[in-house]
N, C-alpha and C positions, 0 to 999 in steps of 0.2 A: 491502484494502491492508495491507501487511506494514512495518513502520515500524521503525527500527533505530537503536542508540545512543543508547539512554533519551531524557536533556534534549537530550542533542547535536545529535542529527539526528532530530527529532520532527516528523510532518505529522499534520494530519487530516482527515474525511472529511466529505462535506455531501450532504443528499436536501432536495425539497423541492419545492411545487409551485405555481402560482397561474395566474389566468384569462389570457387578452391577447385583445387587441380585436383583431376579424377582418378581415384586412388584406389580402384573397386576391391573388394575380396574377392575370392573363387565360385564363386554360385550366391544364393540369396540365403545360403547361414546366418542366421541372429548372431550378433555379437552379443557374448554372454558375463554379463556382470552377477558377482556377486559380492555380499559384504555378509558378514562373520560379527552378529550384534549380541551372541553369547558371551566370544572367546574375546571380550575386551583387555586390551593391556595398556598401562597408562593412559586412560581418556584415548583410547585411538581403537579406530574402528578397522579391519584390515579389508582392504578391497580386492578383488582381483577381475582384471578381465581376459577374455579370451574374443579375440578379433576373429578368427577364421582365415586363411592363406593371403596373401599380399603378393603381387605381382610385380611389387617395386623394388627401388632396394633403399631406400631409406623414407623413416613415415615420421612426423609428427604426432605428436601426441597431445591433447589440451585439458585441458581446466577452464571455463570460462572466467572473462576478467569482468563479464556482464553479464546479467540476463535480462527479459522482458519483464515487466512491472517494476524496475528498479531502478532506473534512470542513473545509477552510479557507476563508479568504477572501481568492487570490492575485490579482485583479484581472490578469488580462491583457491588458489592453486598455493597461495601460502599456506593453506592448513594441510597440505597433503606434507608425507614424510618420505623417503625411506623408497622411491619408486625404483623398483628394480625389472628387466625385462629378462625373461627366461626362452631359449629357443626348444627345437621340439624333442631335445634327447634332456631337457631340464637344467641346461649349463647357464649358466649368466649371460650376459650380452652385452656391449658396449651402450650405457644411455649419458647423453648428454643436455642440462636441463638448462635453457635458453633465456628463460624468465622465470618471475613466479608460478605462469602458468603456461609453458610449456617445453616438451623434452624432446629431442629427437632422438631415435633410434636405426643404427643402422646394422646392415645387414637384416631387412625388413623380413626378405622372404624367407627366414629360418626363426622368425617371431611367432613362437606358442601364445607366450601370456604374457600382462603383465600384471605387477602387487604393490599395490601403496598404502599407509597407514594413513587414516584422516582424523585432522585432532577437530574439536567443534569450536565454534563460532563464538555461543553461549560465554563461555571463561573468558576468552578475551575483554567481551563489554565487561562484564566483572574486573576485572584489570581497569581501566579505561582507557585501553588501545583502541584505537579506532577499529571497526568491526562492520559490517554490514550491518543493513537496517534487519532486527530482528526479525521480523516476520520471515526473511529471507536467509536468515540466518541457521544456525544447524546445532543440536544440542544432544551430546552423547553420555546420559546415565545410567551406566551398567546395570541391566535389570528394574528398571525402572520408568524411564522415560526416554524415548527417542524425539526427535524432531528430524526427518531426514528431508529435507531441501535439496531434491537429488543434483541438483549442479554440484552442490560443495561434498559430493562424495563420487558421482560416475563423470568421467569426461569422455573423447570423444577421436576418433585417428581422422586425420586430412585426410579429406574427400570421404567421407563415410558418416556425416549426419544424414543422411535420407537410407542407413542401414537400419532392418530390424533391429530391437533390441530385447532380449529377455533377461531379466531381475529375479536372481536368488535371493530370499533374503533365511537368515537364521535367525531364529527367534526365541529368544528366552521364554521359560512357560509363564503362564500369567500376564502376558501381555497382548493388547490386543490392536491389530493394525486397524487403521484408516486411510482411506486412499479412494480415488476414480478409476485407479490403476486397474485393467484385466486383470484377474490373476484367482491362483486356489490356495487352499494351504496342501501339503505334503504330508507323509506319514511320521516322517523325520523331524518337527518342530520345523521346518524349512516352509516359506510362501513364495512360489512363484507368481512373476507378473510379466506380462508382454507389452510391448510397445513397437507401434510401427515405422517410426524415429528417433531420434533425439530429442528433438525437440516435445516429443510426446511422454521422453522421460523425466526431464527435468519440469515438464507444464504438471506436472502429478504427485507433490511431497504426500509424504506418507507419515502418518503420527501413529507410536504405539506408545500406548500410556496403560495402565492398569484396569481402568472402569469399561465396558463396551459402550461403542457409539448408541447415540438415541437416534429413532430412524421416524420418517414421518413423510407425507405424499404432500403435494404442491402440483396440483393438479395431475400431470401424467411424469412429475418430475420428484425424486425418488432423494431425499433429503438427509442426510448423516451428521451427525454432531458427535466430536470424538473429543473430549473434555482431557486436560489436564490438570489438578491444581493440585498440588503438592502436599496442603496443611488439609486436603478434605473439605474446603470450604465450598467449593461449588459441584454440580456433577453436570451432567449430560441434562438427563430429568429435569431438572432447577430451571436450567435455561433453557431448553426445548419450547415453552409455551409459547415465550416472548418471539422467539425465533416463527415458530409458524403464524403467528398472526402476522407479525412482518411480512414473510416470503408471499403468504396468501396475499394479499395487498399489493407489496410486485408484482404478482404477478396476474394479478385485476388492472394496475396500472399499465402494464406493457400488452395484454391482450395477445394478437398472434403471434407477436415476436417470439420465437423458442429456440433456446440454443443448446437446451440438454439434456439428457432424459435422469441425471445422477446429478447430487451436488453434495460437497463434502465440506463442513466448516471443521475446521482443525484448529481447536482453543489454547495455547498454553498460557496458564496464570502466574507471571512471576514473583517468587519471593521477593524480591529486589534487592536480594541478599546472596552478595554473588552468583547474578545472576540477569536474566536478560535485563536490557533499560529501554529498548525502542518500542515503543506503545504504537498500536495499529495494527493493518493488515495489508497483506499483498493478494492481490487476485491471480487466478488461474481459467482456464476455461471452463474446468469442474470444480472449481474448489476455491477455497480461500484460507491461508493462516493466519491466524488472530493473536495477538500476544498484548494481554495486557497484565494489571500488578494486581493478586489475588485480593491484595488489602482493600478493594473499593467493597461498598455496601452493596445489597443487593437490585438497590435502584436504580444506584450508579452504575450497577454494571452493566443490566440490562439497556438503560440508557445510551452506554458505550457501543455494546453490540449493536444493536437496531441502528446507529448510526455509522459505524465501521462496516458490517455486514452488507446492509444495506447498498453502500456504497461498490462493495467488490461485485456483489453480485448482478449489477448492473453492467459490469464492465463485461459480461455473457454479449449485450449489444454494441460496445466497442469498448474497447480496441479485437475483442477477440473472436468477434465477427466480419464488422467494418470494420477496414485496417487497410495502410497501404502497403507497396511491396515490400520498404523498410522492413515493416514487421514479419511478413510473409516469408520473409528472407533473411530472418535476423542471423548475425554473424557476430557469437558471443564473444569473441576477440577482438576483431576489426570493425566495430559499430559506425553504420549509419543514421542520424537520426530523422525522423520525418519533422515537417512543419504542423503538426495537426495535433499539439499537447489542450489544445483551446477546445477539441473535439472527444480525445480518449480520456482527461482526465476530467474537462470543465462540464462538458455533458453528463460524464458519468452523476460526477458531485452535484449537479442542478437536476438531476432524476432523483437523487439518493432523499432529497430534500422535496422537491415538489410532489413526489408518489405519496408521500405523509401526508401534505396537508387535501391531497384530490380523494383520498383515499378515507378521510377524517380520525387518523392519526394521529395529528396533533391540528391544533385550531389554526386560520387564518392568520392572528395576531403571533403565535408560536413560527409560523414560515416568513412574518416580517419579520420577526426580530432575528431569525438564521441570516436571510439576505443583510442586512442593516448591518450587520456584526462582519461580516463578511468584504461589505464595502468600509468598515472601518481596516479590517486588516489586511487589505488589499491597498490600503493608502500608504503604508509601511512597504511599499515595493516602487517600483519606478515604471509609471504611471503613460508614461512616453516611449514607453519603448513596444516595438513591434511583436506579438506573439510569435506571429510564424520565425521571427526570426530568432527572438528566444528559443524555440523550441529545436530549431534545427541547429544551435550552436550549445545545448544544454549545460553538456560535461566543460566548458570552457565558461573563465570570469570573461566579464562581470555575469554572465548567463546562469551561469550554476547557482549563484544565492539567489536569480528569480525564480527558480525552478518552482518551489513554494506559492506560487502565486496561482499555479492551475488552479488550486483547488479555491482557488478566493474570487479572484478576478477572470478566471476559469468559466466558472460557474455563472458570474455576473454578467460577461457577456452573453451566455446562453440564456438569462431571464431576460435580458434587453432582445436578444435575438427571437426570443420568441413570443413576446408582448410586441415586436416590428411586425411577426409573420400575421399572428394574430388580426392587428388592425388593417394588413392590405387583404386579410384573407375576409374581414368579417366577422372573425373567432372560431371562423372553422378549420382552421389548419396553425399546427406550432412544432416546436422543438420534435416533440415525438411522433407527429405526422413523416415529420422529415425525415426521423430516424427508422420508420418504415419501412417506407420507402426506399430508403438506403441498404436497407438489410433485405431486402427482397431483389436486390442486382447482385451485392456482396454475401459472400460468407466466407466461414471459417478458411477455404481452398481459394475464392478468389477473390484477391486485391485489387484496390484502385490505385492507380497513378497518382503519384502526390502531388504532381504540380496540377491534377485538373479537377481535381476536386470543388474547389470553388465553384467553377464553371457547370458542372454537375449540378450542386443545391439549387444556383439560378437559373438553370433550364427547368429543374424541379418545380420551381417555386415561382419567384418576380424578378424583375430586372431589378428596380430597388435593393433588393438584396444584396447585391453586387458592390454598391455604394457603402454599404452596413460592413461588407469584410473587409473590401478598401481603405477603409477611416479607423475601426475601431479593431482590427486581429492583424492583414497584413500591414498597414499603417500605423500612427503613433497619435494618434487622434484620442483623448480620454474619454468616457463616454461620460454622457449629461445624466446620472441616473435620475433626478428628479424631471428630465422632461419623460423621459419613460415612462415612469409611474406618472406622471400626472394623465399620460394616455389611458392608463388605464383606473380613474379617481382617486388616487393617493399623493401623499402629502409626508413631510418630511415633521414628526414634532421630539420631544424628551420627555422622559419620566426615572421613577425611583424605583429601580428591582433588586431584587434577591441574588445575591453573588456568594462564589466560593471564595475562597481562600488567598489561596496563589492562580486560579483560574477561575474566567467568570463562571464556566459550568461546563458539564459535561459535554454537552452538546458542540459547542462551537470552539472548544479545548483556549481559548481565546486566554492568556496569561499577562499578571500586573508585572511579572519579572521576565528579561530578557537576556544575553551571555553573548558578550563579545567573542565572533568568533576568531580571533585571535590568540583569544586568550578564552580558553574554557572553564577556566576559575574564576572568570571574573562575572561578576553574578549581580545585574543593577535591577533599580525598581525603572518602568518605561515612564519615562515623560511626553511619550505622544498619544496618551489614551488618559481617561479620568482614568484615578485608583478610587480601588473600592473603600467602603467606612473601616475595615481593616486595618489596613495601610495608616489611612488618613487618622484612625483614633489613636494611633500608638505617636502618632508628628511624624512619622514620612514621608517623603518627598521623594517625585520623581526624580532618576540620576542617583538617588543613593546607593551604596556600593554594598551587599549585604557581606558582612562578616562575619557572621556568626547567628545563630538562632537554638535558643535553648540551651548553648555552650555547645553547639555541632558546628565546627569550623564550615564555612560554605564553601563548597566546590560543586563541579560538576555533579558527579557520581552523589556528594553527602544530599543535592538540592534534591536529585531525582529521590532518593529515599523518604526527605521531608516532605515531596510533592506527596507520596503514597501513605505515609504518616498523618498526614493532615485529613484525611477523608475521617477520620477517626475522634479530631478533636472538636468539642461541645463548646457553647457558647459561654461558658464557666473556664475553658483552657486559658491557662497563665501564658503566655509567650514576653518572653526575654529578647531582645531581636538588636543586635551592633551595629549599626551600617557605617560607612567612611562617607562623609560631605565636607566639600572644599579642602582634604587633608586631614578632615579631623573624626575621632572616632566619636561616635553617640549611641548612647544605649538608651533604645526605646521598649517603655515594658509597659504592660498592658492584658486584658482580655479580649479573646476572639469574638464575642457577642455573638450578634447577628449580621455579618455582613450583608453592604447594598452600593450599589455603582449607578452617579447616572448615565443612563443609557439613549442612545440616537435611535429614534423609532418612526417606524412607517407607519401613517393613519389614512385612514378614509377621510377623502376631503366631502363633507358636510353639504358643498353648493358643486358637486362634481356632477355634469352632466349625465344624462340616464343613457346614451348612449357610452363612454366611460365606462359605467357601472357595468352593462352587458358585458363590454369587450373583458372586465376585471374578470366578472362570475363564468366567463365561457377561459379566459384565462389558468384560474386555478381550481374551476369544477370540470373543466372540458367538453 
């Protein structure tokens, strides 16, 4: 999962596994879901399932509280309404619902169906009730746009996730479905789909929007882009180019790795007008959902994509490949988490970025300055503290606000880790040797043991190795990035670049403002990074408290609208801007220009030995 706008718009992600009592149906009958996306009544979608016979006499019933790529704990069983159980002559039944997400029912073995109403996701961020992180989230426009994230509309009866599953869906005309999902359409406006567990249903949202997917090949790999944008601004077509020169390039950079023969990007662009706010994407095994705010230019957005996409569709090599049993076995209720967030999410984000510059996608100096930017926003987290054990206590403080760091310090380990392999290998062997390798023991069906992974890599690889996880992932040891990079001729210097706004660029989403979470209105400029000429021409200071901008009171919700505002305004824009310092109010007014920030940069050291130099060029040319 790719996560965007630092504190702003921050999600996280969960694995984890446990037993359930065996609870079988009568023969290997699919359990039969449908949802009814015509007959909408108040935003609510009506579900219904049909289990097939029960040998018990009393079953649970769920919603998950988690799923994989999400690292949180969204409970969506609070969007469900109204769940009623019907036995086999159509009478009602006793349900009694235990939490938000889950019911039990007794008198199992006389359980026909059941029917619940599910409201979306979407409204609530529009509210600013707390909400799942969009990507993950569920969005119900009658005739218009679906987003279905199948967790927050099918659940699941104890002991019956490893049962078939088939998915009716009804379908208004004019819309057209996306999905990895099996399935045909019907004569009826109705598409059916198959699934050979649960878990195979919910790893598959389905997006119907109005425009048909754009479809395009990646070598034997069969590619989908199902666009949403609401005002007409973007289509499928538009962004397709940028999309296949990327994926071709992944998939030159991963070589035999292959985890798919279908891959489905599912875009939606939000107004930001009551309306989604979590910018980013979650991955899937086939798929990924992208949500970002339709208002970017069309450079920015491609931008945005190539680096969100890019990111998910790596995660084909882990986690949803190589994975331990955590995952294997994940238990959307009862979560266990693995120790290996340094591997599913830091690997991923150090491919998403390395494939670019091997590939010549973006230049040498363009993937220092991603790393650079990365070791600056990785200093904003706590620097001593143990990955694995981060990772395995996630959903729990102080653990859960480092959550965020994968993707920074994530990543950084795995440039240090593979500039280490690099120089005991010679520069014949790194990161993605490794991940190889890895993926040639593991796949989709089988896990590795999560305490002996380690132990794995360094029979792989060197015993040194061993030293490198000890100190800097299972240890609290920081790593020295400048003796790393000097292994390989570079050097630490500063200069003067081009910066946005409220964020230094798309790229590294990297922001001058940050939002005490405590307090979600309260909205300061950061004092631990320069500000840009922005900032600094109008008399800002870091610490300032912003109040207002333009005469738009600042809050959470009004920031994220000005974050999507601002893509728009020219170096002539008047900005009026309040902030509160020391107690007192100050209005700073000014034009936007040209912003520029100094920025921490990686150079080529000049008297770097030629050995260095090989090890750098066999580093990031491979």
């Amino acid at each position: 999962m790719k996560i965007r706008f630092y504190h702003l718009m921050l999600s996280l992600l969960l694995v984890g596994c446990s037993a359930t009592r065996n609870l079988p149906t009568a023969g290997e009958t699919p359990i039969k879901a449908s949802l009814d996306l015509v007959d909408v009544r108040d935003d609510r979608v009506l579900v219904a399932l049909d289990p097939g016979a029960f040998i018990a006499g009393e079953v649970k019933f769920y919603i998950p509280k988690t799923v994989p790529g999400t690292y949180s704990e969204d409970n969506y069983g609070r969007y469900v309404e109204g769940l009623a159980a019907f036995d086999y002559k159509g009478n009602p039944m006793p349900v009694v619902r235990e939490d938000d997400n889950t019911w039990s029912i007794s008198g199992a073995r006389e359980l026909d169906r059941i029917t619940y109403y599910v409201n979306d996701s979407y409204d609530s961020e529009a509210t600013g009730d707390p909400a799942p992180f969009s990507p993950a989230g569920t969005n119900i426009l009658a005739g218009e746009h679906y987003m279905l994230n199948l967790h927050g509309f099918v659940g699941y009866f104890e002991g019956l996730r490893e049962q078939p599953y088939t998915l009716e869906l009804r379908i208004p005309e004019g819309l057209y479905p996306a999905t990895s999902l099996s399935g045909s359409p019907g004569p009826d406006g109705t598409f059916t789909y198959s699934a050979s567990r649960y878990f195979e249903v919910i790893d598959n949202p389905i997006q119907l929007s109005g425009e048909p997917p754009a479809t395009f090949q990646v070598g034997d790999i069969t590619v989908n882009i199902s666009v949403h944008s609401p005002n007409g601004a973007y289509s499928a077509a538009a962004i397709q180019p940028a999309m296949e020169r990327m994926m071709q390039a992944q998939k030159a950079f991963l070589g035999d790795i292959d985890g798919t023969r279908e891959y489905n990007i599912l875009l939606y662009l939000s107004t930001l007008d009551n309306d989604a706010r979590g910018f980013g994407a979650l991955e899937h095994h086939t798929s990924t959902v992208v949500v970002l705010p339709e208002q970017l230019p069309a450079a920015q957005l491609e931008e945005a994509m190539v680096d969100v996409v890019s990111h998910e569709f790596f995660h084909i090599v882990t986690p949803l490949n190589v994975h331990s049993e955590e995952i294997q076995y994940f238990d959307y209720n009862a979560p266990k988490m693995s120790r290996h967030l340094w591997m599913y999410e830091g690997t991923t984000e150090y491919f998403a970025n390395l494939f670019q510059v091997r590939q010549e996608l973006i230049s040498e100096e363009d993937f220092y300055s991603r790393m650079v930017t990365k070791i600056r926003n990785a200093s904003n987290y706590n620097d001593s503290l143990s990955f694995t054990e981060m990772s395995r206590n996630v959903l729990e403080e102080p653990y859960e606000a480092e959550y965020a760091n994968v993707y920074e310090k994530g990543a950084l380990i795995n440039m240090a880790l593979d500039i280490r392999l690099r120089e005991l290998s010679g520069g014949t062997y790194g990161v993605l040797s490794l991940m190889k390798e890895l993926s040639a023991k593991y796949d989709e069906d089988t896990p590795f043991r999560d305490e002996a992974l380690f132990d794995e890599i360094v029979a792989m690889t060197y015993p040194e190795v061993r030293d490198f996880f000890q100190a800097h992932v299972i240890g609290n040891t920081p790593i020295n990035y400048a003796a790393y990079l000097d292994k390989v001729g570079l050097d630490f210097g500063e200069q003067e670049v081009e910066s946005g706004i409220f964020l230094k660029d798309m790229q590294s989403q990297m922001p001058f403002i940050d939002v005490d979470p405590d307090n979600t209105d309260h909205i300061f400029l950061r004092s631990d990074i320069p500000l840009n000429t922005f900032f600094t021409g109008l008399g800002a200071q870091g610490g300032d408290v912003l109040k207002s901008i333009n005469g738009t009171e600042v809050t959470l919700n009004a920031m994220r609208m000005l974050i999507g505002q601002s893509f728009g305004w020219g170096p002539e824009t008047e900005v009026r801007m309040v902030v509160e310092r020391d107690g007192e109010e100050i209005v700073l007014e000014g034009t936007v220009g040209n912003p520029t920030v100094t920025e921490l940069l990686i150079l080529p050291d000049p008297e770097a030995p030629a050995e260095a130099v090989r090890l750098r060029e066999a580093w990031l040319k491979g």
